[in-house]
N, C-alpha and C positions, 0 to 999 in steps of 0.2 A: 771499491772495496770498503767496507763497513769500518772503521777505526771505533775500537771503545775507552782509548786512553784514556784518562780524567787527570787531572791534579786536582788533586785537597790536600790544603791547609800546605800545599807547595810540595805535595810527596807527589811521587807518580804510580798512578794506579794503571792494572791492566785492563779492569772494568770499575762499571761505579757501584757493583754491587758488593756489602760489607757484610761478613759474617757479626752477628751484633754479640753486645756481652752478656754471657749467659757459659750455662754448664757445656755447652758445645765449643764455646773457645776456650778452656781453663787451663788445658795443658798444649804443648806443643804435638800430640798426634793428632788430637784434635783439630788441630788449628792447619796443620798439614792437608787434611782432607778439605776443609774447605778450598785452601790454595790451589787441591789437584784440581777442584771441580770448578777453579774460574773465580774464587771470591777474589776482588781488587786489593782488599786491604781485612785485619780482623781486629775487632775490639776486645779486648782481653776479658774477661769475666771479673766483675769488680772486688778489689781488695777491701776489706771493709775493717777499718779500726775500730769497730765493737764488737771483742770476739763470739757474743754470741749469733750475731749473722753471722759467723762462719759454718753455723753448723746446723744442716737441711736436713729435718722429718722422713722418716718415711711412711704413707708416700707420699708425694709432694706437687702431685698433677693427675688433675681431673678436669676433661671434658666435659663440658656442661653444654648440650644440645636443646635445641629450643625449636624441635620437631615437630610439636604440637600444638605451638603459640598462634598461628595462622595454619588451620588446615587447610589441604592443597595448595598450599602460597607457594607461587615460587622463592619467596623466602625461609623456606620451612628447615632448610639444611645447615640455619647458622647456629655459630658455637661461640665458646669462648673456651682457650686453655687458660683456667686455671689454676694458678701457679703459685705454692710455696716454695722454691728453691731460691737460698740464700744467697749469700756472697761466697767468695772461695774460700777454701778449707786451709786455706794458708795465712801463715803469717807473712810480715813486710819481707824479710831475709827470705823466704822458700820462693817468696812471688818471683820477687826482684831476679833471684838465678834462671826462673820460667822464662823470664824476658831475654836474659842473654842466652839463653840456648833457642830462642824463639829466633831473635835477632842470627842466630851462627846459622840455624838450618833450614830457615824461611825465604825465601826472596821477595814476599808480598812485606809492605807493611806491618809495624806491630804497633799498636794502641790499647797504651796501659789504661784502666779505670778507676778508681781509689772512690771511696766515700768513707769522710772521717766525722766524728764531733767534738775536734778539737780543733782550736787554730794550730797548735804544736803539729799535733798527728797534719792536718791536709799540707802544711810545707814540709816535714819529714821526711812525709810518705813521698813529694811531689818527687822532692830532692834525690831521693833514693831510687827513684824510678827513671828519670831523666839520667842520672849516674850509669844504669843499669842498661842504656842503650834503649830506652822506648820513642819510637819515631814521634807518638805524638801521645799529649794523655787528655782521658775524658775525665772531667770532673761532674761526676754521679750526684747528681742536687736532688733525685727525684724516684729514687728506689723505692717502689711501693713498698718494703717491708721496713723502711727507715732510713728519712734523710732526713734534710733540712725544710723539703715542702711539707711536712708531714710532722711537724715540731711545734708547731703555731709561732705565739708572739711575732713578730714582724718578720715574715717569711723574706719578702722582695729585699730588704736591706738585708737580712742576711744573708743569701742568693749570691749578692752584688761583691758584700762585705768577704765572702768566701771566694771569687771569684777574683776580685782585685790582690787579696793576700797571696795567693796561687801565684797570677802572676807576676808580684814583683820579686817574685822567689825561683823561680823559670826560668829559662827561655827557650824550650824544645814548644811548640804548637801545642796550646790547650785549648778543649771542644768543651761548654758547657750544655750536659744534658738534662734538659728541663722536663714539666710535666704541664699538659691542658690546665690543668687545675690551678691553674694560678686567676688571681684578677682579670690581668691585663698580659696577656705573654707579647704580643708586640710590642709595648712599653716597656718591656724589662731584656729582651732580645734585644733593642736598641740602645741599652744601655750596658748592657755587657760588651756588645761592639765595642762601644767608648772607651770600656775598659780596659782594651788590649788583646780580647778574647780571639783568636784564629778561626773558630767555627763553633756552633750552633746544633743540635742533633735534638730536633723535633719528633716527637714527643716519646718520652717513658709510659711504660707501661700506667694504665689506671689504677687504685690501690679499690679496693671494694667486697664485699662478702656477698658468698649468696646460701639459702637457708634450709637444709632439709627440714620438711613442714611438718615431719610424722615425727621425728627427734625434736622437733621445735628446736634446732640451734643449729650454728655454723658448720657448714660440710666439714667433711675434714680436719683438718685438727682443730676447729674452732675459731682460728684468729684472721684477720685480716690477709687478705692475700693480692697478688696483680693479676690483672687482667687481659689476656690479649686475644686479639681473633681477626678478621675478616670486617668487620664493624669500627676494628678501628682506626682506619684510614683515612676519615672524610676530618679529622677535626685536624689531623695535622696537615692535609690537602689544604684545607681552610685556612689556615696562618701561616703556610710556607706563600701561598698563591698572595698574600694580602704584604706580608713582608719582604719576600724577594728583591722589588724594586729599592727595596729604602736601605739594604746593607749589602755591605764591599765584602765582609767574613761568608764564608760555604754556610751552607745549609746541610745537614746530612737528614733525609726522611728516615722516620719510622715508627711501623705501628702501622698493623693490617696486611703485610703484604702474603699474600696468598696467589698470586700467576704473577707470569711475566708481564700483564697489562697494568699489575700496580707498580710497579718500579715504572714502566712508560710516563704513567700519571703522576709519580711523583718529580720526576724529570721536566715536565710539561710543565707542573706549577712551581719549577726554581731549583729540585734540591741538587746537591752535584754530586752526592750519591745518596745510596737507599741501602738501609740496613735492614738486615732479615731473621729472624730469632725459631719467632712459631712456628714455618713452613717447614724451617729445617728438623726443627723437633720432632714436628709429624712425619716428614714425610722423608728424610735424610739428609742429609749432603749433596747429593745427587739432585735437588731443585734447583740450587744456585746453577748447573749448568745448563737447567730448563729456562730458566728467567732468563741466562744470559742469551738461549737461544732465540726465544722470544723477542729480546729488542733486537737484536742483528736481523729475524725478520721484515721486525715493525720497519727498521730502518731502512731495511732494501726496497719493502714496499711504496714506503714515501719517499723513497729516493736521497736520504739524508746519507751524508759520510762520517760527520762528528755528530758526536751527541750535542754540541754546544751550534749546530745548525735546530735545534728546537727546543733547546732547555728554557723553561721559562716562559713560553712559548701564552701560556697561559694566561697569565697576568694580566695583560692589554686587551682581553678579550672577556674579562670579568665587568658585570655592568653593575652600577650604582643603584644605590635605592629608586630612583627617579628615573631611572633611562631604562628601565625595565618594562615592558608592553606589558599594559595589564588588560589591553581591549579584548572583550570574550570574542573572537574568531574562529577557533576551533572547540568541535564538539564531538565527542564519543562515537560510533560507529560499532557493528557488531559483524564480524565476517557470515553472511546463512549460507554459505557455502561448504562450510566445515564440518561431514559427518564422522560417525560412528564405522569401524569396518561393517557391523551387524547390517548399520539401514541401507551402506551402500551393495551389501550380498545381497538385499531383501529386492526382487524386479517391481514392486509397488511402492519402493520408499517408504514404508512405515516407521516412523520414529517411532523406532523399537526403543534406544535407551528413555526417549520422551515416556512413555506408559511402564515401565521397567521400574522407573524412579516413582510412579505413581501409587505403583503397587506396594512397593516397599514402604511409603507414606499412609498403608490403608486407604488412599482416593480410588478404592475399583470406579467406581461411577465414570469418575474424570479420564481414569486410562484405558476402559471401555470405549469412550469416545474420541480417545485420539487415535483408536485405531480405524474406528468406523470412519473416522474423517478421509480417510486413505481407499478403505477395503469396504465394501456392503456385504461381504462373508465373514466375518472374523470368525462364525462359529462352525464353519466347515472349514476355514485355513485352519484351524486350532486343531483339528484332528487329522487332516491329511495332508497337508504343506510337508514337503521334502527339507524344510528347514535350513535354508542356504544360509541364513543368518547365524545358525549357531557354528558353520563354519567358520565363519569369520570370526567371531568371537574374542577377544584380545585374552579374556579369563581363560581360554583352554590353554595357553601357556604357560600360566600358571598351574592350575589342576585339571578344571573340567570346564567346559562351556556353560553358561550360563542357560538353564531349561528354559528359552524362550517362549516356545511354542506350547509347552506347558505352561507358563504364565498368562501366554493371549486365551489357551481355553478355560481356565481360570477365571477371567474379567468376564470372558464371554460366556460361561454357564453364570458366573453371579447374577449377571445383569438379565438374563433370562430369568432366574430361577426368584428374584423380586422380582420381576416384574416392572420396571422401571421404564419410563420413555427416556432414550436417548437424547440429546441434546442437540445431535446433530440434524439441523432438519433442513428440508429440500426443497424449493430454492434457497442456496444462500440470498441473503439479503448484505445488501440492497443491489442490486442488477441494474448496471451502467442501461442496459438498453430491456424491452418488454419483447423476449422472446418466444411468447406463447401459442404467437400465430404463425408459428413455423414448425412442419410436421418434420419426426425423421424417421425411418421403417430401420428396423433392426430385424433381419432373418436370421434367425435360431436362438433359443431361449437357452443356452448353455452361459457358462460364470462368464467369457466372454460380451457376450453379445450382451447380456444382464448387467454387467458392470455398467460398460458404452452408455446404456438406456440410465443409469444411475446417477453417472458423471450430467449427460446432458439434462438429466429431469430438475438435480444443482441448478443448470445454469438458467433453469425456465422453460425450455424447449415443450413440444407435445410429442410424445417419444411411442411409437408403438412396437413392440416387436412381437413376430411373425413366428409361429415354432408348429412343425409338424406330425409332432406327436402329441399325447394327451396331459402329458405332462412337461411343464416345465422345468427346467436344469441340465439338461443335456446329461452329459458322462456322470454328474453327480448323485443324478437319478440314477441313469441305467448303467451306468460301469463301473460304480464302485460300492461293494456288497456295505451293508447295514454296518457289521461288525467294525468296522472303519468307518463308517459315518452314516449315524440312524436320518433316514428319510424325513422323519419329522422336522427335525435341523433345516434342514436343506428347504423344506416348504416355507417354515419360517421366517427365511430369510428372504425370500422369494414373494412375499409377503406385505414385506415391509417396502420392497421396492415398489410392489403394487403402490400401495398404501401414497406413497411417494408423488401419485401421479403416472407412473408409467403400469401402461396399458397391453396385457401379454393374453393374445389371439392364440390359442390352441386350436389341435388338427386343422392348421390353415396352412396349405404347401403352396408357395409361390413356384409357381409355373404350370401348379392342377388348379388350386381353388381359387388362385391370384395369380391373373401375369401383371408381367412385368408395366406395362401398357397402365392396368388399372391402379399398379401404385403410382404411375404417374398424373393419373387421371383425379385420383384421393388428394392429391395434392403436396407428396412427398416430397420435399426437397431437396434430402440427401439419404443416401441407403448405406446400409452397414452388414458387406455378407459375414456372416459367424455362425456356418453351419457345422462346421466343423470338419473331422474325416470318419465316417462311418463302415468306410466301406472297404474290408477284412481283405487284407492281403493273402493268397492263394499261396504253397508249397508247392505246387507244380511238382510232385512225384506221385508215383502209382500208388492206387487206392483211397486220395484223395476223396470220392462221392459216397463209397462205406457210408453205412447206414452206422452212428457212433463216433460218425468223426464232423466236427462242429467249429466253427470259429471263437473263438475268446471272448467276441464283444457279444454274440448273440448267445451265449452261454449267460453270461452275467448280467443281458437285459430279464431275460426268461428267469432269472434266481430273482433278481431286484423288484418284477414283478407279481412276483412269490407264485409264479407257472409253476407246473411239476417238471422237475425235471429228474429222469432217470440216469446213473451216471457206473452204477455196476460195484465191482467191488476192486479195480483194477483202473484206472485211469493216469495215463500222460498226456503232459502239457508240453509243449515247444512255445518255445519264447524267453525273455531274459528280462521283460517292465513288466512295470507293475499292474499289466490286466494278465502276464502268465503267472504272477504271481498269487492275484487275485483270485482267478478260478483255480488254482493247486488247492486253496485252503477252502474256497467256499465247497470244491470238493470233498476234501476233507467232512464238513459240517454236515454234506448231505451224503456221507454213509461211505464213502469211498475207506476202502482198508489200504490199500499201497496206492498212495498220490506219486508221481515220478516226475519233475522236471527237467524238463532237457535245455543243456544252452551249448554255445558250439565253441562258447569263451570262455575263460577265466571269471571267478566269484569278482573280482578286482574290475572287470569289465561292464559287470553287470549293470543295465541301466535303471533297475527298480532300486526302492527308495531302502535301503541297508537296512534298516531296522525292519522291516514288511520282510525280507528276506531272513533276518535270524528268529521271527516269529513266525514264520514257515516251517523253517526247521525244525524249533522247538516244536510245534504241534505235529510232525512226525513225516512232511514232505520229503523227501531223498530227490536232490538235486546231482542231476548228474549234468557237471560241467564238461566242454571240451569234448561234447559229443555232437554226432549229426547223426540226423534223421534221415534214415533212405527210404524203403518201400514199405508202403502199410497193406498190410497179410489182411485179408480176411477170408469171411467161410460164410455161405450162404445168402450174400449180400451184404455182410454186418463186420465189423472191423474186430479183428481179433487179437493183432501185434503189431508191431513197428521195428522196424530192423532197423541198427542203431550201428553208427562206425567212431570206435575215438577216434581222438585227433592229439597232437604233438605239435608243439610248437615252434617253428622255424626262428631262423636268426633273424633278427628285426631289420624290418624294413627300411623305406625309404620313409616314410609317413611314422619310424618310430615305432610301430607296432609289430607285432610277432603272429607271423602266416600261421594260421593253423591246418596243419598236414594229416591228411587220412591215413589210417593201420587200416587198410581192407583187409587184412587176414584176420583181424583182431573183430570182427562185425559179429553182432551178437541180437538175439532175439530177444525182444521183451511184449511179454503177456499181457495182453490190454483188454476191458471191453469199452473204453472212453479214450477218445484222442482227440482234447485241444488245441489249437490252431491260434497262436498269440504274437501273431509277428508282426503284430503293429497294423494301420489302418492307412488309407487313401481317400483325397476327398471325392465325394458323389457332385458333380456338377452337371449332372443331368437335368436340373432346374432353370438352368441358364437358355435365354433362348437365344436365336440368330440374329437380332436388334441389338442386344447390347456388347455385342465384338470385343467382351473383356480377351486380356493379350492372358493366354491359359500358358504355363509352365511344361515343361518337357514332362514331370512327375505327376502332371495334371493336376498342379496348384495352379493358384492365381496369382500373374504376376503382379505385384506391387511396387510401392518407393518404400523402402526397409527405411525410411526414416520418417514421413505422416503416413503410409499407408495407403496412400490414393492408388487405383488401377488406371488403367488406360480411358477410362470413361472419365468423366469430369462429374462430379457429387457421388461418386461409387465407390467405397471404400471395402477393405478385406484385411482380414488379419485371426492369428491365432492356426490353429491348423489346417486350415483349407486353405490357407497359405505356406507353413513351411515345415508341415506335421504334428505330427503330437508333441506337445507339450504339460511341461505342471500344471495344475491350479492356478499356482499364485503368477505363475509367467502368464496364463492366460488374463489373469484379472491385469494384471498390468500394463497388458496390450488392448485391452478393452478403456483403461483411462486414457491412453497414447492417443487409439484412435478418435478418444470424445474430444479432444484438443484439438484436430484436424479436423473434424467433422465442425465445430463448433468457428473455429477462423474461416472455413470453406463459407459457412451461410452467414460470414459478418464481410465475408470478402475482403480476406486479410489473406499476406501470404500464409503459407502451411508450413513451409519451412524453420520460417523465423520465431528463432529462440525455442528451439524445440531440444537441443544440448545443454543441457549446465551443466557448467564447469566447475563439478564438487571434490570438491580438496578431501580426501579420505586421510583418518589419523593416522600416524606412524603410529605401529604395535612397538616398536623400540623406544621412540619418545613418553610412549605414554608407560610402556613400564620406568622406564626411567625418573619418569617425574613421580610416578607411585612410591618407589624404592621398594621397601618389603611390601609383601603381600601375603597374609596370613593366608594357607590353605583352607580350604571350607570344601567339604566335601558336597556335590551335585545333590539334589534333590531325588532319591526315590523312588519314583513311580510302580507302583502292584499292579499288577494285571490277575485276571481270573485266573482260578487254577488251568492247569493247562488240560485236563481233562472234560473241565468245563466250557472252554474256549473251542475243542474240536467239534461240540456238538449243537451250538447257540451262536445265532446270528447279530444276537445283542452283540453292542458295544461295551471292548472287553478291556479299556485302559481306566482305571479310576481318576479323577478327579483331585487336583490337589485342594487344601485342607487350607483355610485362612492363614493361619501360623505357618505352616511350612511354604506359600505362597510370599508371606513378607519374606520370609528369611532366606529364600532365593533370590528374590528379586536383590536384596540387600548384597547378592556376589557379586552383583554388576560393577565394573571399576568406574563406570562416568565416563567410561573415554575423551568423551566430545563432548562440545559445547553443548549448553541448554540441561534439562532439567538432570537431575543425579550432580547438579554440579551446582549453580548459582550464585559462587561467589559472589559475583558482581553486582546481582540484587542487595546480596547481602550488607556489603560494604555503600553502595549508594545512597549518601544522607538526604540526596535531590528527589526520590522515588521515583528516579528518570526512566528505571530496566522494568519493565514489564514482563511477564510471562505471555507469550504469544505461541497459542497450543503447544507444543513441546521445547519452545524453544525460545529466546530472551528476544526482546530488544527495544530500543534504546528510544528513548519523546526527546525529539529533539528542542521542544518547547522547555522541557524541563531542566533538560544534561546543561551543567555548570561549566563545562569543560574541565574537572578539574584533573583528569587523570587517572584518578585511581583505578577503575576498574578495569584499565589497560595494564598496569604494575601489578594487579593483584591475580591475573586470569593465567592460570597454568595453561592454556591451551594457546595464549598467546593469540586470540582470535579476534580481538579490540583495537581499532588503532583511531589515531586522531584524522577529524577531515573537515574541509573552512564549511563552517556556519551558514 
């Protein structure tokens, strides 16, 4: 059981924590609520025999915040209360009756405080207080609005000179309370001992001004005031820890206390209690029994019973100027494991806030290429990426997410529309070993298999891929129309990989024009299938062959390669992604009057990309959810209706989702001369021959290791949708890096497995608002689209561009969450020029880093720590 007893000055306390003197102890209700909440003992609020300290301004207390002194610091929330409030509003006779009704209806302690400037008055006053029943009295040396520190001519002899005449006129326990501001406070603390003194109460408030700059003069009423806060802790830590050993009289700390961890610390270094003023000011009464629960903590945790099991504790563990290590051993470190929620949404790792912060500095150039360092599309993700990043977003809880993906198409039309060569260029140099005489086939020229050829052409490699149509890009060519992303884009970029070094064989089908045999015969030494799934999944009901009724994917190749296609004035779509979305609107474009979509779920369920869906609607598709498709009508060989049944939804499942149940009564006809067929695709592995024995999936995928990607073959690798369906864009591109990692340890003959996980620390969205504090609202960026009249009948690209200026001033909502650029304190404060910028992100020359620390103390992300040399 935890004991907080204490004796000072030979009273017994119930804790060592002291309500100190101020307007919170002046009268006895006051002084009451401290008692109820746990204070040990209270110091009375000082009687001052210059009547005019008796009498306090109003108003008399101003916080003075120092928010802005180090941006993002985790220092940024300190203050100081600033304080004119006087001595008490009493005279000697009105005090002295406080004290005996103090002493009638208290059971704690009462400690009188007096400060005179007469020898008369400080034995009067002492006499009359000791008369008056006060357990013990502090003699006030140090009142920032007027003592005797604060007087001049020989402050210490008079200090002494006031303290000796007190007590040969005494003998109830007198505490002298001093102030930092002296010469030498250990030398005069050792000589008050001498003098008789019972205890000691380090330090009084500081006396000091500070200045509004626009009034040019002192805050508030102009004059000198004291000072206290959170700051000022460390000076009286500093001479309780240093004096301790050398005096037999108590010590009382105070000054700074703000938790239960600064009374610990003043305990630690000596004092035998802690008095408290400012907390209570701020934050009531009610602290003192947070502090007190605080050490009952501390103390159960380390096992102590008395506080005088660690009081002082301190001392002998304080080293000398000499016995201090000054050998540099440890140096700086920077956590690269600490993202952003945005990069870890993003399945390609993009240091989104790295290019985010760039943009907001006007470097498009620079954050143009730290996206390319990641993506060889940035200017096809810019316009069709599902934008999983700005899910995550930290800023949407604030207001709105930060327009990400508007900022990458941004970077990437600038750097297009100059004309500019990227930076980024292929091979990195310099390459541990000369991989040039190693081939690798890559089958099918879609962002997958493109990327793969990207990543590995980086590493040196001779990379070729294999594609069986006439053009290169897979889905980006032929499944997804212009007005989402013009053609020319896409060749562009496609391009550049060329350019690169990687070498892309059109109408070449492995297994007609190349088997499998000859790419081994070419001298291949590892394959990469990324054909994809092309091949249109069937509704299996009547009327299906209808002359009118058409699959999704071969609808939107036949548009993309601007075939005629006839579509009537009447057309529905079955499906709920983004190719039944696709063909609703390209319908739309090519004349269709009532486009209809059908899904068999909830808008909530739907798997196309949210924004394509309310831009559907707007151009005037009628989405009918929570419907199923039965039998397609028609007359003379050609498709004329679709018979359609709602649905209602059941009580939720096992899996958490809600069955949707058929209204057969409720079946209804709808008028068609066009029925799309959009329920997603299957891969074609009819390529594959009976040599290479890949282990094929029940779904007629290829099985894989979901972690490098290998098949059952050894140098045969698969991934993207001919492995586990359709997928995004950007999830394809980033299983096309995954696999160039696997594919690239496979021809170094290194495991595949290994280190293929990091382990990335994602920020807390609570931390980081936390360390923000406010956060001014700024409303999202924008974006126009063509009129919608104009958008139902033109296959151009119908989102505008954003504008230099509105482009910085987006980027600029970013909060920095994470380490690296939007943030660089640490650059900032490094006088060594140790922290480098290393593409999006810091870090540290160990040649250079001093050890000195600071950019661990100053890093709001807390992502720095020290490690030996």
């Amino acid at each position: 059981m935890v004991n907080l007893d204490t004796v000072y000055l030979g009273l017994k306390l119930k804790s060592p924590v002291i309500a100190g003197s101020a307007g919170i102890t002046e009268t006895v209700e006051r002084m009451k609520k401290a008692e109820d909440n746990g204070a040990g003992a209270v110091v009375m609020k000082s009687l001052f025999e210059d009547e005019i300290s008796r009498i306090s301004p109003t108003p008399r207390f101003k916080l003075v915040r120092y928010r802005e002194g180090l941006r993002n610091n985790k220092s940024k929330n300190s203050f100081s209360l600033y304080s004119y409030e006087q001595g008490s509003e009493w005279g000697l006779e009105r005090y002295s009756e406080e004290v005996r009704r103090a002493k009638k209806e208290l059971d704690i302690p009462i400690i009188a405080s007096i400060n005179c400037i007469s020898r008369k008055g400080w034995v009067s006053y002492a006499k009359r207080l000791e008369k008056a029943g006060a357990d013990a009295l502090e003699i006030n040396l140090s009142c920032p609005h007027g003592s005797i520190i604060f007087r001049g001519k020989e402050v210490e002899k008079s200090i002494l000179d006031t303290v000796r005449l007190v007590r040969e006129n005494v003998s109830l326990p007198i505490i002298a309370k001093i102030s930092s501001q002296l010469t030498s406070p250990a030398q005069i603390i050792k000589e008050i001992e001498s003098i008789g003194a019972n205890g000691i109460t380090i330090f009084n408030r500081l006396t000091g001004v500070d200045i509004d700059i626009e009034e040019e003069r002192p805050i508030m009423h102009q004059g000198y005031a004291g000072h206290g806060g959170p700051w000022a802790i460390h000076q009286s830590l500093r001479w309780i820890s240093e004096i301790f050993p050398q005096l037999k009289i108590d010590i009382s700390g105070s000054g700074g206390v703000s938790r239960s961890e600064d009374i610990i610390k003043y305990l630690l270094a000596g004092a035998t209690t802690v008095q408290t003023v400012t907390a209570i000011v701020l934050n009531g009464y009610g602290v003192i029994e947070e502090f007190i629960g605080g050490l009952k903590e501390y103390m159960d945790r380390k096992s102590y019973q008395r506080i005088e099991d660690f009081r002082g504790k301190l001392s002998s563990r304080i080293k000398g100027t000499y016995e201090i290590k000054r050998d540099h051993y440890l140096k700086a470190e920077i956590n690269d494991n600490l993202i952003p929620p945005c990069q870890a949404g993003c399945p390609a790792g993009i240091d989104i806030q790295g290019y985010v912060a760039l943009i907001s500095q006007g470097k498009f150039g620079e954050a143009f290429d730290l996206i390319r360092e990641k993506v060889p599309f940035p200017l096809v993700l810019s316009r069709i990426c599902p934008r999983p990043c700005e899910e995550k977003c930290i800023r949407g809880k604030v207001d709105e997410p930060v327009a990400i993906n508007a900022l990458k198409r941004f970077v990437a039309d600038w750097q297009m529309e100059k004309g500019i060569e990227s930076n980024v260029s292929v091979p990195n140099p310099p390459l541990p070993t000369d991989n040039s005489q190693l081939k690798v086939a890559i089958i099918g020229a879609g962002p997958i298999g493109l990327t793969c050829a990207y990543e590995l052409a980086k590493l040196g490699y001779k990379v070729a891929v294999f594609e069986s149509s006439s053009k290169a890009g897979g889905m980006l060519v032929l499944g997804i129309p212009g007005y989402r992303l013009p053609k020319g884009l896409v060749q562009k970029e496609i391009k550049e990989i060329e350019e690169q070094g990687v070498e892309i064989k059109l109408n070449t089908t492995i297994g007609k024009d190349l088997t499998w045999g000859d790419l081994k015969e070419m001298g291949y030494k590892a394959i990469f299938i990324a054909t994809g799934a092309h091949k249109s999944k069937r509704l299996n009901i009547p009327g299906e062959n209808l002359l009118g009724v058409m699959d999704g994917l071969s609808f939107l190749k036949r548009v993309n390669l601007d075939k005629q296609v006839e579509v009537g004035r009447r057309v529905a779509i079955i499906g709920g992604g983004n190719t039944a979305v696709d063909a609703a609107r390209s319908s739309i474009r090519l004349g269709a009057k009532e486009v209809y979509l059908i899904y068999r779920r909830t808008k909530e369920e739907m798997p196309a990309i949210p924004k394509e869906i309310e831009r559907a609607e707007e151009e005037g598709v009628k989405i009918l959810y929570l419907t199923l498709p039965g039998e397609i009508t028609g007359k003379n060989g050609r498709v004329n209706g679709l018979k359609c049944v709602p649905l209602v939804l059941d009580e939720i499942d096992a899996e958490g989702r809600r069955k949707p149940l058929p209204i057969s009564a409720s079946e209804f006809l709808l008028k068609i001369d066009t029925l799309i067929v959009a329920m997603g695709q299957s891969p074609d592995l009819s390529f594959l021959d009976e040599e290479r024995k890949l282990k094929i999936g029940e779904d007629n995928s290829i099985v894989v290791n979901p972690i490098t990607y290998a098949t059952s073959q050894p140098g045969i690798f698969a991934a993207g949708d001919v492995v586990k369906g359709s997928s995004s864009v950007i999830e394809a591109i980033a299983a096309g890096k995954r696999v160039a990692v696997s594919m690239h340890r496979y021809l170094q003959g290194e495991s595949l497995r290994e280190d293929h996980q990091i382990d990335e620390v994602i920020v807390s969205a609570n931390k980081v608002l936390k360390e923000k504090g406010f956060v001014e609202q700024k409303k999202r960026v924008r974006i126009s689209t063509l009129p919608i009249e104009r958008r139902r009948s033109t296959l151009r690209e119908i989102e505008r561009v954003l504008e230099e200026k509105e482009a910085i001033q987006e980027a600029k909502r970013c909060l920095a969450c994470s380490c690296g650029l939007g943030c660089g304190i640490c650059e900032k404060v490094c006088i060594y020029s140790a922290i480098e910028r290393v593409g999006g992100r810091y870090g540290i020359d160990a040649e250079r880093c001093d050890g000195c620390g600071l950019c661990i103390e100053v890093c709001p992300k807390e992502n720095i720590k020290m490690v030996r040399a």
